[in-house]
LUMKOL-187392 format. One record per residue (C-alpha): x, y, z; residue number from 1. Coordinates in steps of 0.25 Angstrom, whole numbers, always signed. Layout:
residues N
X  Y  Z  NUM;
...
***
This chain:
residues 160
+349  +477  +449  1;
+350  +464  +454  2;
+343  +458  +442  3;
+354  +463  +432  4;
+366  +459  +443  5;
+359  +443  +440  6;
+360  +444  +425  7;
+375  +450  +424  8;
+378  +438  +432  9;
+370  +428  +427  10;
+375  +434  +411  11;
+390  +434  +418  12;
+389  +420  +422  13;
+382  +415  +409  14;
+394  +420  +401  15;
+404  +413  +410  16;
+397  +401  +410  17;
+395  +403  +395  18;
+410  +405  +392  19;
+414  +392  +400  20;
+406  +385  +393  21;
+409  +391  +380  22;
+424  +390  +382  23;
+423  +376  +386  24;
+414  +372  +374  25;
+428  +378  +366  26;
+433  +365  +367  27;
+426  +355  +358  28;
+426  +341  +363  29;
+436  +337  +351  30;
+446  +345  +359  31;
+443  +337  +370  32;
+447  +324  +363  33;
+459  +330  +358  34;
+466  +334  +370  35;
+456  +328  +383  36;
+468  +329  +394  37;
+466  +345  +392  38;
+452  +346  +395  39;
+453  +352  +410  40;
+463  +362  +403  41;
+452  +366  +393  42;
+442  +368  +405  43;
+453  +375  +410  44;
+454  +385  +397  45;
+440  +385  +395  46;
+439  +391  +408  47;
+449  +400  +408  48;
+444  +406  +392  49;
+430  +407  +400  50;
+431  +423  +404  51;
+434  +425  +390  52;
+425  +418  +384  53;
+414  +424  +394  54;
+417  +439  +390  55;
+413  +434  +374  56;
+402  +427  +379  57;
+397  +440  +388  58;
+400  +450  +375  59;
+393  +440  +367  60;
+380  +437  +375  61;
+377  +450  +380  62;
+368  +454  +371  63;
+359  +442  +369  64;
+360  +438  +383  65;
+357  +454  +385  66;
+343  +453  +377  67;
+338  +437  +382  68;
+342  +443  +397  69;
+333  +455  +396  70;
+321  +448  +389  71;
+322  +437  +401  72;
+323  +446  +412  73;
+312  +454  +406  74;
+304  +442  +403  75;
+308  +434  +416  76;
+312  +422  +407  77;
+320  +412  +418  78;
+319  +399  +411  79;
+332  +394  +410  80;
+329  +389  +395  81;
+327  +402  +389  82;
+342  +406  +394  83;
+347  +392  +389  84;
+340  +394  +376  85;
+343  +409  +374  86;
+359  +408  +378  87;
+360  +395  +368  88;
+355  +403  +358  89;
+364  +416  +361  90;
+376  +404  +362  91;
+374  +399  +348  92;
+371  +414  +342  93;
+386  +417  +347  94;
+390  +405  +341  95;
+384  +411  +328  96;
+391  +424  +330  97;
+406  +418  +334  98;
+403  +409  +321  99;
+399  +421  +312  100;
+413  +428  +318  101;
+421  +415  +316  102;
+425  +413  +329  103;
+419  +398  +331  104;
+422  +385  +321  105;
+418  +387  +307  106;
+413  +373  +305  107;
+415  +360  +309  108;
+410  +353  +322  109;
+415  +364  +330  110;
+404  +374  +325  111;
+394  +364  +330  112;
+403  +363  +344  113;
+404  +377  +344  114;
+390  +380  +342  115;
+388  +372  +355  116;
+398  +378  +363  117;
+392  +391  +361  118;
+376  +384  +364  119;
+383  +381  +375  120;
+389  +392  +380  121;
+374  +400  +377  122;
+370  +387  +387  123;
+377  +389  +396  124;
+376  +405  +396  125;
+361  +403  +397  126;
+361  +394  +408  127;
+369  +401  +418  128;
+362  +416  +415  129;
+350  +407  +417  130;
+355  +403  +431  131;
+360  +417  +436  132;
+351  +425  +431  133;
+340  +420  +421  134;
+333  +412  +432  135;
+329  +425  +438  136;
+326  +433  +425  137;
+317  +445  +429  138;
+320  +446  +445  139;
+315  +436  +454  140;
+301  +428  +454  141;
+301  +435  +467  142;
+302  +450  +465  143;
+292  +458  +470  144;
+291  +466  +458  145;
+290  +457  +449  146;
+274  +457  +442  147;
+266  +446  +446  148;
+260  +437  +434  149;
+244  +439  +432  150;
+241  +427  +440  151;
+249  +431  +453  152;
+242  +446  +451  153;
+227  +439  +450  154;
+231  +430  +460  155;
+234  +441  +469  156;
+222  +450  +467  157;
+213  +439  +470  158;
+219  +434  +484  159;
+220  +449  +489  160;
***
């Protein structure tokens, strides 16, 4: 029980991160040359489309983030790459799809900016379920039923 109460969380907080980030990677930094007095107002939006943007995000990640958390747990992956690596690669996929659906730029630089913003936001998504709850994939070094590996099981018959 406790186990899936860290990966709600740790999921729950990705997407947040995930969607500040992405909301705040709306603005390119043309924007920001053209107006640079409104930045501490386009913080201000960013933050305030975040909930928003962190619902899309949720609907949209569930399902890969669904599949790569099982095969961690399962496998006990905690290495902080692999959910780097993984969540960037989700990020860009959604790029793909919003692409497919029309809902980003169809060329110009901003495809390239867009692209990034949603790496981004798969980077950021990645780093913070890393730090909630993929540090800890597959209970704690320390559980008591948890197999021991070969070595610590040879070890043990020979010291008794």
């Amino acid at each position: 029980m406790r186990n899936w109460l860290r990966i709600w969380l740790g999921y729950v907080m990705a997407c947040i991160a995930a969607a500040v980030a992405l909301a705040g990677l709306a603005y390119t930094p043309r924007s920001f040359k053209q107006a640079p007095f409104k930045i501490l107002e386009t913080l201000t939006i960013s933050v305030g489309l975040a909930p928003y943007v962190a619902i899309g995000i949720a609907i949209v990640a569930f399902i890969p983030a669904l599949l790569v958390i099982r095969y961690a747990e399962t496998r006990r992956i905690r290495e902080w790459l692999f959910y780097l690596g993984v969540s960037t690669i989700t990020g860009l996929a959604s790029y793909v799809l919003a692409h497919l659906f029309g809902s980003v730029p169809a060329s110009g630089g901003a495809t390239a900016y867009a692209a990034l913003a949603f790496a981004g936001a798969g980077l950021t998504f990645g780093l913070v379920y890393w730090a909630f709850a993929g540090r800890l994939a597959g209970g704690s070094a320390f559980d008591p039923n948890r197999p021991l590996p070969e070595i610590a099981r040879n070890t043990r018959r020979t010291i008794r």
